[in-house]
DSSP file (Angstrom, degrees, kcal/mol; ACC not computed):
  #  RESIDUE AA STRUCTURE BP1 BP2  ACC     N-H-->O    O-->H-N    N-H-->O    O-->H-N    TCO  KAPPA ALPHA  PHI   PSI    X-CA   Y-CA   Z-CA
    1    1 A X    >>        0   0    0      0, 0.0     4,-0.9     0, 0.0     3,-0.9   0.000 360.0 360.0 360.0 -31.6  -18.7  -62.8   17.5
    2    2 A X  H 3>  +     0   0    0      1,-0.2     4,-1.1     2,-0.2     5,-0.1   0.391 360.0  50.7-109.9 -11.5  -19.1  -61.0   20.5
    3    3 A X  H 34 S+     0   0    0      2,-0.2    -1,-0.2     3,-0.2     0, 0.0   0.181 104.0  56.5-123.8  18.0  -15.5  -60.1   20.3
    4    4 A X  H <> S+     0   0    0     -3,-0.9     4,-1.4     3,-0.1    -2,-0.2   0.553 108.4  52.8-110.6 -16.7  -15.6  -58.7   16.8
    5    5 A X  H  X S+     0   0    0     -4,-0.9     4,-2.2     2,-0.2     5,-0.2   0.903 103.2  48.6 -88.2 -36.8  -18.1  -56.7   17.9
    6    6 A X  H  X S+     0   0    0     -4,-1.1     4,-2.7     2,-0.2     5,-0.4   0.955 118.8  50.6 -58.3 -44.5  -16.3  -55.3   20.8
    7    7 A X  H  > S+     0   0    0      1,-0.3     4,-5.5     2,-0.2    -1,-0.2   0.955 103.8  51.7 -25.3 -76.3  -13.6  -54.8   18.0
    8    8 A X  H  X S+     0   0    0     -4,-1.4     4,-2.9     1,-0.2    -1,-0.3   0.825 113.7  44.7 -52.9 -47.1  -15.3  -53.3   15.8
    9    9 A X  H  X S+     0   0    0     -4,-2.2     4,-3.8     2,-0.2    -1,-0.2   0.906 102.1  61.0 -78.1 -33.7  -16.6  -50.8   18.2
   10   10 A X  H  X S+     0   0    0     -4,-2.7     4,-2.4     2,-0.3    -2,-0.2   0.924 113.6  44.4 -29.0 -57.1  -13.4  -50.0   19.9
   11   11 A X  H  X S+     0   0    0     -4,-5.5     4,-1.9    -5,-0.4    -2,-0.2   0.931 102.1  59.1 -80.7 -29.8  -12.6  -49.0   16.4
   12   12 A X  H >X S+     0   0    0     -4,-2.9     4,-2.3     2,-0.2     3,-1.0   0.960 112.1  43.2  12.9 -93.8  -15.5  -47.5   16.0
   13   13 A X  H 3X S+     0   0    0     -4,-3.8     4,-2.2     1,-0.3    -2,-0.2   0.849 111.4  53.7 -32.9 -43.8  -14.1  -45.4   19.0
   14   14 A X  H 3X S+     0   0    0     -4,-2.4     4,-3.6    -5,-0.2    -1,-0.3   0.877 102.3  53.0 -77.0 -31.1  -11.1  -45.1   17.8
   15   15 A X  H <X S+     0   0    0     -4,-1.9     4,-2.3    -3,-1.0    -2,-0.2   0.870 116.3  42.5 -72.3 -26.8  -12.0  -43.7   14.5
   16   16 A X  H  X S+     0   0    0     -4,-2.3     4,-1.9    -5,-0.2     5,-0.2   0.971 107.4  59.9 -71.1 -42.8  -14.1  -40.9   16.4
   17   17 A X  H  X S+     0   0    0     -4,-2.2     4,-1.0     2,-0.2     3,-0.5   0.939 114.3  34.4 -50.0 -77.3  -11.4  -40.6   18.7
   18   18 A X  H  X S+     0   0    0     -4,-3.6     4,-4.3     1,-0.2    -1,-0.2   0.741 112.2  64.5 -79.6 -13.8   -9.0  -39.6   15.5
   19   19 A X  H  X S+     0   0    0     -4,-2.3     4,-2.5     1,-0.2    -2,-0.2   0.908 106.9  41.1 -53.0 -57.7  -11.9  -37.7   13.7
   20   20 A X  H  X S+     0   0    0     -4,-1.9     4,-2.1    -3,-0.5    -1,-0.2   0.643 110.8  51.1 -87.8 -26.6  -12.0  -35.5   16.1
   21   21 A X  H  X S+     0   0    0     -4,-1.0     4,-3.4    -5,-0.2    -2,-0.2   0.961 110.1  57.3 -66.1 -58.8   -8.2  -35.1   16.7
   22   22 A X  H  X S+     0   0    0     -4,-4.3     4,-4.8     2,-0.2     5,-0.3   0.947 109.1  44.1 -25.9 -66.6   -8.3  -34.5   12.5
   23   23 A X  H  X S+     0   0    0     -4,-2.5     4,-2.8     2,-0.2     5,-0.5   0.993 115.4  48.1 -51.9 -72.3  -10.8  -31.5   13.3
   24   24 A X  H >X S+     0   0    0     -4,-2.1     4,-3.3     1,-0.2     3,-1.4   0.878 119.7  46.9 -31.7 -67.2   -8.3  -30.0   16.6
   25   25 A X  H 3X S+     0   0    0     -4,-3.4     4,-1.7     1,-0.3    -1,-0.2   0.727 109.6  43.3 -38.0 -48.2   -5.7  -30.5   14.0
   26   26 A X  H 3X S+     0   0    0     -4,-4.8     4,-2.7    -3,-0.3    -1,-0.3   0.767 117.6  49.1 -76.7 -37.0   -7.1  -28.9   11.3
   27   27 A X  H << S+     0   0    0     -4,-2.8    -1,-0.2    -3,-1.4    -2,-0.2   0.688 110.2  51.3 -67.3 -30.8   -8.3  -25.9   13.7
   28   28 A X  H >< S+     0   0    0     -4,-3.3     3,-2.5    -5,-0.5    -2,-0.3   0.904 107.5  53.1 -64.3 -58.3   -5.0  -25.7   15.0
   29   29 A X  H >X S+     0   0    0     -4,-1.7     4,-3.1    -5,-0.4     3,-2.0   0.913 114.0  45.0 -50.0 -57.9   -3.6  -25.5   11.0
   30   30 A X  T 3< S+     0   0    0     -4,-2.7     4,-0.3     1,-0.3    -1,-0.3   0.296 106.3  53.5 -94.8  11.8   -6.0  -22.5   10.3
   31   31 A X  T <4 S+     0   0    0     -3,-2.5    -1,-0.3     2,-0.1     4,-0.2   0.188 112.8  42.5-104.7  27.8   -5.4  -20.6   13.1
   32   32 A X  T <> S+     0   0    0     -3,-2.0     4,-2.4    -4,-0.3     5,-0.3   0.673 117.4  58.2-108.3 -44.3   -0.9  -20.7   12.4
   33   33 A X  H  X S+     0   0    0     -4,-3.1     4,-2.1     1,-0.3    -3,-0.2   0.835 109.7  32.9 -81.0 -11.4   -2.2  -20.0    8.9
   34   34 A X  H  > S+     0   0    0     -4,-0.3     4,-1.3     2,-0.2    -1,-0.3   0.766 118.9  51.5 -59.7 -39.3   -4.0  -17.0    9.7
   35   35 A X  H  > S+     0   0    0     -4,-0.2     4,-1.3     3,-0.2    -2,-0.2   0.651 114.8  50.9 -91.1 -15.1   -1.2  -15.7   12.9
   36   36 A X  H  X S+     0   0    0     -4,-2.4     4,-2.0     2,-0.2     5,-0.4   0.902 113.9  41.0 -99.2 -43.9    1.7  -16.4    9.7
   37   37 A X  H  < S+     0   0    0     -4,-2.1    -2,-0.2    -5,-0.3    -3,-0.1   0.804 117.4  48.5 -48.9 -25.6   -0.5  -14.1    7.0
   38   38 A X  H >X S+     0   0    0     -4,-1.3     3,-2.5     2,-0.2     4,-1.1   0.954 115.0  47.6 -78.2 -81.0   -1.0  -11.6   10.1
   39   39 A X  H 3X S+     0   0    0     -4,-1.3     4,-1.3     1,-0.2    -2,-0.2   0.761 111.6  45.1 -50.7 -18.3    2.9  -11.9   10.7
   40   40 A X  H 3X S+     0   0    0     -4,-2.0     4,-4.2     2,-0.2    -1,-0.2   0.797 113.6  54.9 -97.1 -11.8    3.9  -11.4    7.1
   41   41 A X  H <> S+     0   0    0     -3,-2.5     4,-1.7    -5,-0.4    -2,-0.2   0.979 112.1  43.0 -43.0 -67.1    1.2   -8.2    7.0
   42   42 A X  H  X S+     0   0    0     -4,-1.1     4,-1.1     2,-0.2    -2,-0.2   0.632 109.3  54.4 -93.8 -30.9    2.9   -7.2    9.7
   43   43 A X  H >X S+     0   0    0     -4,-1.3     4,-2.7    -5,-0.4     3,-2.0   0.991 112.0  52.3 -50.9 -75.5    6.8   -8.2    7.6
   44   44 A X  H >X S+     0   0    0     -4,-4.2     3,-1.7     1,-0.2     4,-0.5   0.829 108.2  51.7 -48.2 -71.0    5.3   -5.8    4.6
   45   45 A X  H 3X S+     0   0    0     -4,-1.7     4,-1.2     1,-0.3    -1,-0.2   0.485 109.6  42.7 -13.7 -47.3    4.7   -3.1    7.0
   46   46 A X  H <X S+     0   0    0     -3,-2.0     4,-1.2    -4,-1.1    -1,-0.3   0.554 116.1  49.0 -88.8 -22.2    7.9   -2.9    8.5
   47   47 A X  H <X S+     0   0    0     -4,-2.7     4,-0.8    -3,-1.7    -2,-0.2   0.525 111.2  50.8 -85.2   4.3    9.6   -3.2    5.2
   48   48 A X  H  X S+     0   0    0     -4,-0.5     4,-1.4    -5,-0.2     3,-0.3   0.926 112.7  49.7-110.3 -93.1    7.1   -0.3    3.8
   49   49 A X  H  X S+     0   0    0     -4,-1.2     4,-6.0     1,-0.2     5,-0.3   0.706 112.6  43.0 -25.8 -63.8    8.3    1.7    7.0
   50   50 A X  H  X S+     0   0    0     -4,-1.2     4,-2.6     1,-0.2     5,-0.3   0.976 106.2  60.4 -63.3 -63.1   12.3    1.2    6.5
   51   51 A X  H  X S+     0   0    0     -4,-0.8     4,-1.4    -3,-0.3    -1,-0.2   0.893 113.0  45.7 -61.7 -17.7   12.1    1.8    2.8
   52   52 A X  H >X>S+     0   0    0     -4,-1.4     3,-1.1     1,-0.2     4,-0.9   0.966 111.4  45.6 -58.1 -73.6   10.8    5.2    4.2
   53   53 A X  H 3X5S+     0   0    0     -4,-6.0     4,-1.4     1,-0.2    -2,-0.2   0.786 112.8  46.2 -79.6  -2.9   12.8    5.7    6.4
   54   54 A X  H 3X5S+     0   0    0     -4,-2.6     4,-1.6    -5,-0.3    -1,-0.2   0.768 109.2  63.1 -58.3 -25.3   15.7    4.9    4.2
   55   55 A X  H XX5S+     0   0    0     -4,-1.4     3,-2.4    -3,-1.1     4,-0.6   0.920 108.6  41.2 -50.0 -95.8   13.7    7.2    1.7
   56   56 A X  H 3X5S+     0   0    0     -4,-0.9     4,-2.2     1,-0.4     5,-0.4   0.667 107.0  56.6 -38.3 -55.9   14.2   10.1    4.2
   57   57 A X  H 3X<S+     0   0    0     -4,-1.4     4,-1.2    -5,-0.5    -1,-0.4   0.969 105.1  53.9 -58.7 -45.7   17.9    9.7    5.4
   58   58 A X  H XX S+     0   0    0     -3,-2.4     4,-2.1    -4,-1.6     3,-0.5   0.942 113.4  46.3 -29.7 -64.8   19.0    9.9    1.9
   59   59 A X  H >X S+     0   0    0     -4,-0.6     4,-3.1     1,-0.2     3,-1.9   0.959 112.4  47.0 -50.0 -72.8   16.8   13.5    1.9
   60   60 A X  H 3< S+     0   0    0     -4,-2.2     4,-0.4     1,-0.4    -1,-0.2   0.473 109.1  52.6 -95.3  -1.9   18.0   14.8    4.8
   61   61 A X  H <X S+     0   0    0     -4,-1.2     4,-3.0    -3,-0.5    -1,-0.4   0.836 109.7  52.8 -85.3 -22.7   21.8   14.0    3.9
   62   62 A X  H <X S+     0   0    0     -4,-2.1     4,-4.3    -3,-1.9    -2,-0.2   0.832 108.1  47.4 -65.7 -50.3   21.2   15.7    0.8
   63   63 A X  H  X S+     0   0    0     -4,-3.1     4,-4.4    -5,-0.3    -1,-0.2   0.965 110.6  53.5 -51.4 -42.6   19.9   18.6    2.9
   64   64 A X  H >> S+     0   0    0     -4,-0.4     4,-1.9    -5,-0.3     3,-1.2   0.988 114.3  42.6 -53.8 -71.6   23.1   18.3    5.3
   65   65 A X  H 3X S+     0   0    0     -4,-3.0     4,-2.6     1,-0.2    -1,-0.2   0.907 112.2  51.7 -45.8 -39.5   25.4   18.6    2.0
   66   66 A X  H 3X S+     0   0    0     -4,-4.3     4,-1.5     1,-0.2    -1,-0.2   0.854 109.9  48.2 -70.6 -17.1   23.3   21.4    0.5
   67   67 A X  H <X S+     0   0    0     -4,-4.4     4,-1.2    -3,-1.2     5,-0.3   0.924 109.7  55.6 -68.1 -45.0   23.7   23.4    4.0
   68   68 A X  H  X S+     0   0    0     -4,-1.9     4,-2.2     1,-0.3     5,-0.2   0.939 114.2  52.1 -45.1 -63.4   28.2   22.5    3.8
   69   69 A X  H  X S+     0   0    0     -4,-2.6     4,-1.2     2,-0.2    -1,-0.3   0.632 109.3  36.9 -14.7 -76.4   27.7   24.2    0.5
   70   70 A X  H >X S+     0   0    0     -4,-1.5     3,-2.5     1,-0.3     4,-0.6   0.909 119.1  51.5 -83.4 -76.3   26.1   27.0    1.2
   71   71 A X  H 3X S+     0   0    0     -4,-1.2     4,-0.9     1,-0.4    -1,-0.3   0.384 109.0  47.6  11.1 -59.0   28.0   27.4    4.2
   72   72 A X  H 3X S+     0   0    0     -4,-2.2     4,-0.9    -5,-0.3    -1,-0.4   0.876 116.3  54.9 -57.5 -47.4   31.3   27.0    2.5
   73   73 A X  H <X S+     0   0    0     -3,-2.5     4,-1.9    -4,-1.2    -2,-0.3   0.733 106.4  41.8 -34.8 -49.5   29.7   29.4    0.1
   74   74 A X  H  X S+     0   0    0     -4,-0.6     4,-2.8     2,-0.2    -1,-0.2   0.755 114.0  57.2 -95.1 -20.8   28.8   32.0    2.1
   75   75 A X  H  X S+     0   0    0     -4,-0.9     4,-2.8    -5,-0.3     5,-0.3   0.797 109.2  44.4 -56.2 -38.8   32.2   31.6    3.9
   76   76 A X  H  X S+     0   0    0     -4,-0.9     4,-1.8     2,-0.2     5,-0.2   0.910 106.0  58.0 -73.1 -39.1   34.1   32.0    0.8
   77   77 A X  H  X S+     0   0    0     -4,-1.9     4,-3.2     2,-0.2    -2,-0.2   0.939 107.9  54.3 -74.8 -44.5   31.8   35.0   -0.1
   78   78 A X  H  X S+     0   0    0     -4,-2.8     4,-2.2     1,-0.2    -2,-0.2   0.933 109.6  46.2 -35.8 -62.0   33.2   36.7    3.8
   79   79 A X  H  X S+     0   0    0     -4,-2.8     4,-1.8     1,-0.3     5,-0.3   0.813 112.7  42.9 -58.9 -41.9   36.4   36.4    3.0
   80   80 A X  H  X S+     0   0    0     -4,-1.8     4,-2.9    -5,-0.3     5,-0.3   0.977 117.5  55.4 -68.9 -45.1   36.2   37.8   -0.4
   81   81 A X  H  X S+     0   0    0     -4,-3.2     4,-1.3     1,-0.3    -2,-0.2   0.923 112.1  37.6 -38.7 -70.7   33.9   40.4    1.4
   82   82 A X  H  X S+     0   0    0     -4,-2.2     4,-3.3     1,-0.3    -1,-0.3   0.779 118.5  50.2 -51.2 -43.3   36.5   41.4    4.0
   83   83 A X  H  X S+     0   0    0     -4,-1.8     4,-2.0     1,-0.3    -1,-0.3   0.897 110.0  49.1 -99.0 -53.2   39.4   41.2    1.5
   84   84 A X  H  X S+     0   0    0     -4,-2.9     4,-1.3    -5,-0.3    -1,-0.3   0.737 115.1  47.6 -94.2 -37.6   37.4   43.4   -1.1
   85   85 A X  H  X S+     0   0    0     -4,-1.3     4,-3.2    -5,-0.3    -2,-0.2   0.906 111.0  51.4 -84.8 -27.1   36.6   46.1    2.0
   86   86 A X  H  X S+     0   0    0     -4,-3.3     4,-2.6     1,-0.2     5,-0.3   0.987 105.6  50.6 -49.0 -60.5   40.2   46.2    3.1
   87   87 A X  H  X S+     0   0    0     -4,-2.0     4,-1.0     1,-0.2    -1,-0.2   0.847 113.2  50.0 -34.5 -44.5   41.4   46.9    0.0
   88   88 A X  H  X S+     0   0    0     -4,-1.3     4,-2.4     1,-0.2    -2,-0.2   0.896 108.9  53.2 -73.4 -27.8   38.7   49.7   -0.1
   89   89 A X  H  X S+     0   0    0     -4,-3.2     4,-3.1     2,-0.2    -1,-0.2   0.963 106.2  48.0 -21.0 -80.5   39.8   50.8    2.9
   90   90 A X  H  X S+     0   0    0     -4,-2.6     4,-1.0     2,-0.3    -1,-0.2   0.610 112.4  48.9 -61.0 -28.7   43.2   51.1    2.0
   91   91 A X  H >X S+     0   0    0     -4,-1.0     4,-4.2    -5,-0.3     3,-2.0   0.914 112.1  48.5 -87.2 -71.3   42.4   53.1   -1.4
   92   92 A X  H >X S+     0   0    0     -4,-2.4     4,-1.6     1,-0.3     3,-1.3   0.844 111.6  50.3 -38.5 -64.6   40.2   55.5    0.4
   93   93 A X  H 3X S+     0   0    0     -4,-3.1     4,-1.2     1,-0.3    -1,-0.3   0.573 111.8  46.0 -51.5 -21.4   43.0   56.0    3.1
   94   94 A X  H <X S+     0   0    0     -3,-2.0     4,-1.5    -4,-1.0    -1,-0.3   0.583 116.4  51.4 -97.1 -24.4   45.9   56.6    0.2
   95   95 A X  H X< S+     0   0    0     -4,-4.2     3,-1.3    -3,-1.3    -2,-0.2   0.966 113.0  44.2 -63.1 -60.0   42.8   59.2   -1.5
   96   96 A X  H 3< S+     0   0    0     -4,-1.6    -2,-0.2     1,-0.2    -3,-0.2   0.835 108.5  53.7 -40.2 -75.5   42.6   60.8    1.7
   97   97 A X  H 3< S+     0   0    0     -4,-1.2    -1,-0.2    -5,-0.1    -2,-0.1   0.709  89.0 104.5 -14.2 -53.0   46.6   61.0    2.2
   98   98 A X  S << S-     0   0    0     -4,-1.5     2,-0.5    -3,-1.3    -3,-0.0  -0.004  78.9-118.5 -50.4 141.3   46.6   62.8   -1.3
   99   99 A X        +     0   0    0      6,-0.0     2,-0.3     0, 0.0    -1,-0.1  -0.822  48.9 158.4 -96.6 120.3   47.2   66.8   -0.9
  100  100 A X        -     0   0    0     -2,-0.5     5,-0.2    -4,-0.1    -4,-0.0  -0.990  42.5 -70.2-159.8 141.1   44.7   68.5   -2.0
  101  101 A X     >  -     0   0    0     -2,-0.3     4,-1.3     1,-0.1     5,-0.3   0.133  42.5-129.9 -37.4 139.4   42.3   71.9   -2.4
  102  102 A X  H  > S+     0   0    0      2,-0.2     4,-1.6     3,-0.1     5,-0.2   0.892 106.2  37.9 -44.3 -42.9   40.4   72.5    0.6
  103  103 A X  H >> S+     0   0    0      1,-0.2     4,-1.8     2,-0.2     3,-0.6   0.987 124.3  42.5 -87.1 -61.5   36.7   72.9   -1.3
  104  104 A X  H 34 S+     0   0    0      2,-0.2     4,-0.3     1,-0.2    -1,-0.2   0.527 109.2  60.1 -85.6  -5.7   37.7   69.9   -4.1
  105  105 A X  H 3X S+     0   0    0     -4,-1.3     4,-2.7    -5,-0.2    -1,-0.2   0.810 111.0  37.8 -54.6 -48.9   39.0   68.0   -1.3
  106  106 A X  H <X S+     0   0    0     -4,-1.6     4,-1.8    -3,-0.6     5,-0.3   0.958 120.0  45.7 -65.6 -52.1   35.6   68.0    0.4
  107  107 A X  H  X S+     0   0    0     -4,-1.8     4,-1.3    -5,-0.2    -1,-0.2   0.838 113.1  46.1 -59.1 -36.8   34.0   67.7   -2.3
  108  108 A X  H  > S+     0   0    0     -4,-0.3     4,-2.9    -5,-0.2     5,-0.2   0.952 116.6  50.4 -68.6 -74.6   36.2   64.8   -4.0
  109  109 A X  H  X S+     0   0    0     -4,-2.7     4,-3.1     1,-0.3     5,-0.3   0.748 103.8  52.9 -37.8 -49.0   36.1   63.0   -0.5
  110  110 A X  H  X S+     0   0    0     -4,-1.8     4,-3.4     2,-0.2    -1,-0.3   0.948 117.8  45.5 -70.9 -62.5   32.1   63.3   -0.2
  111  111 A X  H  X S+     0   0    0     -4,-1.3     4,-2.9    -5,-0.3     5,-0.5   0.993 113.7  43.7 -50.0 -75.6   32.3   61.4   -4.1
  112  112 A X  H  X>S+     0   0    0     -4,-2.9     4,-2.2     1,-0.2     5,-0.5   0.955 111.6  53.4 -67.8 -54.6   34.7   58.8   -3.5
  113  113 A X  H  X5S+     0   0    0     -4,-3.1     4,-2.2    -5,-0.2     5,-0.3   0.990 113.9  46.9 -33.7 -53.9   33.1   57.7    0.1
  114  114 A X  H  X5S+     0   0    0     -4,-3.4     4,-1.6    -5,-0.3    -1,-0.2   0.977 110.9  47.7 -28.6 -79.3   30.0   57.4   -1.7
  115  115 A X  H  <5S+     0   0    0     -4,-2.9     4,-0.4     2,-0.2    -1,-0.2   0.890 117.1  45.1 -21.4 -62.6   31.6   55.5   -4.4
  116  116 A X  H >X5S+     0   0    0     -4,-2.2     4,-4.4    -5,-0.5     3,-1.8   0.967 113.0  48.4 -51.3 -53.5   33.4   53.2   -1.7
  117  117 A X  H 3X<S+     0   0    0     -4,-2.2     4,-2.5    -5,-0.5    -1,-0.2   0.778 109.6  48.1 -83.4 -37.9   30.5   52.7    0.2
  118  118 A X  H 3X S+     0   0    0     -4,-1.6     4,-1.1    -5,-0.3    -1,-0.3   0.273 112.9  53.2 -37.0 -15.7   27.7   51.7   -3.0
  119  119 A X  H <> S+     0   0    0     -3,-1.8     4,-2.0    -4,-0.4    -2,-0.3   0.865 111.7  47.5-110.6 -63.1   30.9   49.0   -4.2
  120  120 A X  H  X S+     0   0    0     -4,-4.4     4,-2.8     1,-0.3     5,-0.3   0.881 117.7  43.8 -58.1 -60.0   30.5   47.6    0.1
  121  121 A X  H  X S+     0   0    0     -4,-2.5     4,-1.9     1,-0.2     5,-0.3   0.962 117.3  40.8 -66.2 -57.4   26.9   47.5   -0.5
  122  122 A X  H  X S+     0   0    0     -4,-1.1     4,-0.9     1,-0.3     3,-0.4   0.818 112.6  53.6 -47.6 -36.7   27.0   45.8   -4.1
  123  123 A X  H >X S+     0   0    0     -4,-2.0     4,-2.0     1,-0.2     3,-1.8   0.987 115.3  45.4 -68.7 -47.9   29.8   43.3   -3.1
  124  124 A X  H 3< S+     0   0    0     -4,-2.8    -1,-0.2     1,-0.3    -2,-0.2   0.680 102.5  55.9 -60.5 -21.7   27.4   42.4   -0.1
  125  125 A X  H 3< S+     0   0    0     -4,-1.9    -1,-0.3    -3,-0.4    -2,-0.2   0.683 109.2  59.9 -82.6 -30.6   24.3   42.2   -2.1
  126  126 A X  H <<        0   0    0     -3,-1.8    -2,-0.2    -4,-0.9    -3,-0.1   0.884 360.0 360.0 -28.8 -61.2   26.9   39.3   -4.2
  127  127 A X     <        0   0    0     -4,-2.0    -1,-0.2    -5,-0.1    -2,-0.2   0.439 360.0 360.0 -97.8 360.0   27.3   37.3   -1.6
């Protein structure tokens, strides 16, 4: 008998012995499952953030292209600019050329600079 009691308490021992391992374990379990809810917090967060900043590169290529545009735009509009004052140039310089009354020369000249110079401003006001 005397060694069915020592048994019996050994297991006894032993069952406290794993009870108490059960409990570590189990304390161990709920603090991984807490540090993996924390880490997947922390997943949504960083996937929150990139869809942002994917958001935002999308915007700000959209900006980039709308600047080429106008850029290309306003380039196109120079050239037409320049091309459109040469040309005026070139017409005023063949009026001027033209032989003509002293008084209605001045007078002519005064008109078509005018002229010239209101089509410079409107083509610029265009572009």
């Amino acid at each position: 008998m005397k060694k069915a009691t020592q048994l019996a308490d050994q297991l006894a021992v032993e069952l406290e012995v794993d009870k108490a391992r059960i409990e570590t374990l189990e304390a161990e379990k709920i603090k991984f499952q807490d540090k993996a809810i924390e880490l997947q917090n922390s997943l949504i967060a960083a996937q929150a953030r990139a869809s942002n900043a994917e958001e935002r590169i999308r915007e700000l290529r959209l900006e980039r292209d709308r600047a080429y545009t106008d850029r290309d735009n306003a380039l196109t509009a120079e050239s037409k600019a320049r091309e459109e004052a040469a040309t005026l140039r070139g017409r005023l310089e063949a009026f001027e050329a033209m032989p003509r009354k002293q008084s209605t020369w001045q007078s002519n000249k005064e008109k078509v600079i005018n002229s010239l110079a209101k089509q410079l401003k409107q083509q610029s006001t265009k572009s």
